[in-house]
N, C-alpha and C positions, 0 to 999 in steps of 0.2 A: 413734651406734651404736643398735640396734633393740632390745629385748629381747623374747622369745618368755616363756611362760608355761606350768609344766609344774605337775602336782600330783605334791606329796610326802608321801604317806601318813605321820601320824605316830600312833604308840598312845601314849597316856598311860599311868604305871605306875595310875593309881585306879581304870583302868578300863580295860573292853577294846574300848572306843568307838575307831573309828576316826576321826582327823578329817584334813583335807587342806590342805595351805598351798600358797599361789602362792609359786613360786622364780623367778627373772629368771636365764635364760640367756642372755648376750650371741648377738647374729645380728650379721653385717655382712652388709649388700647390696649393691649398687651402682649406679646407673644409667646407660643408656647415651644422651647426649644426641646428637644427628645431622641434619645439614643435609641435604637431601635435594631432587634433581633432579624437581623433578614431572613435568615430560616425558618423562624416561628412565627415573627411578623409579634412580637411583642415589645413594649414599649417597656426599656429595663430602666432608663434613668432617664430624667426632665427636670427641667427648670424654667421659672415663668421669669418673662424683663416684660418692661415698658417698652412698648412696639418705637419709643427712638432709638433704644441702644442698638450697637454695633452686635450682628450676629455671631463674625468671628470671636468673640471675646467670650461664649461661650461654648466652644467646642468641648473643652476638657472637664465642663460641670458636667456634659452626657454621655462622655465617650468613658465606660466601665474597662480598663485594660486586663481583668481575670473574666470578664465575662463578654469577649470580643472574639471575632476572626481576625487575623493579622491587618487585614486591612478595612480601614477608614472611607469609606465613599459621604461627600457632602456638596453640597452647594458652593459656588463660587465664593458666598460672602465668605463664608470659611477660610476661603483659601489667604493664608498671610504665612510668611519664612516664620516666625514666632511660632504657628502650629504645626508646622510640616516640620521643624526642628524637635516639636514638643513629642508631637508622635513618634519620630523617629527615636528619641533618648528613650521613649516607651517602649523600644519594638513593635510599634506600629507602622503600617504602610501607607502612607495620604495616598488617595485617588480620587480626588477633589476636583470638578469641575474650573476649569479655565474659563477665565472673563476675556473676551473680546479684546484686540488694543483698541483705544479711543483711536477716529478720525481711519483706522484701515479696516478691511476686511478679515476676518478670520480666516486661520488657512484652512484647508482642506483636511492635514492632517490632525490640527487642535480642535475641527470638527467632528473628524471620524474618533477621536477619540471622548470628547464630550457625546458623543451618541454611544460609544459602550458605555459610560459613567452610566448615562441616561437610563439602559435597559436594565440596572440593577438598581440604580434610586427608584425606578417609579414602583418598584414594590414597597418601598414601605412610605411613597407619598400616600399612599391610599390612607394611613392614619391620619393626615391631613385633609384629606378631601372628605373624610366620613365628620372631620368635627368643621367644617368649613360653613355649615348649617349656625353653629354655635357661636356665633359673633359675639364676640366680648366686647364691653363698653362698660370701662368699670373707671370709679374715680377712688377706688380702695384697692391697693394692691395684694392682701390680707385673702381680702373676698377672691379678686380674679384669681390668685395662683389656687385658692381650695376649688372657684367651678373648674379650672384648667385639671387642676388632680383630677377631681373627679370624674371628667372625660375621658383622662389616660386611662382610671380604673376601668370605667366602664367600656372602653373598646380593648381593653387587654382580655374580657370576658367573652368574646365574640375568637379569637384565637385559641382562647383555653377550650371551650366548648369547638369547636372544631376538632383539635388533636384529642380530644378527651373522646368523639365521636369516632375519629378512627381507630383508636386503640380497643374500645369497648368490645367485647365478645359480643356473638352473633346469638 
């Protein structure tokens, strides 16, 4: 659970100084994790956590091995031995974004290679950026993962209607 940070005006009786204290109001968030068709741009498999959980610990709830290209491109949180073994035992290929070493610079090469990751995720970041409008704030995880379907459904219709546009007869 999140907690946001509001000020609460308090007067002292000694005096007529106003001071202010940080109160913790619980937030739930949620997040929506999603395997995602890079040729089609369609969103094949998803799963909703509470926006604390660890990202890599869902890799293998979205990644479909009969309905994949041999390789895996994701985000750094991703990246852990546990998954890059798990893919591999799949005949899967990690190409998973590299994190920084704490306290040095990145090299050159773990850049230029985080910059090819880069030109092939940000195709299907755009599922993310179309529901990024759609801020969840839910205290029922029930509710959040059906509005999160829902959104997946409804931007898998924007791809289908696409390909469906190019195939139609003239």
């Amino acid at each position: 659970m999140k907690y946001a940070k509001a000020k609460q005006p308090t007067v002292t009786p000694t005096s007529a100084a106003t001071r202010s204290h940080d109160i913790a109001i619980p937030m739930f968030g949620y997040k929506n994790h999603a395997g995602i068709d890079r040729p089609h741009g369609f969103i094949r498999r998803w799963t909703v956590t509470s926006a604390s959980s660890h990202d890599g610990a869902q890799l293998r709830n979205v990644v479909a091995k009969d309905n994949t290209a041999s390789t895996v491109w994701a985000d750094s949180a991703y990246r852990s031995k546990r998954n890059e073994e798990w893919l591999e035992r799949n005949g899967l290929t990690p190409d998973i974004h590299q994190k920084k070493p704490k306290g040095k610079p990145m090299s050159e090469t773990m850049s230029k290679a985080n910059g090819r990751r880069s030109k092939v995720k940000s195709a299907v970041e755009h599922v993310f950026a179309r529901q990024k409008d759609e801020t969840l704030r839910q205290n029922h995880r029930g509710r959040a993962k059906l509005k999160i379907g829902m959104a997946n459904i409804a931007y898998n219709m924007l791809p289908y209607v696409w390909h469906q546009g190019r195939t139609a007869s003239a």
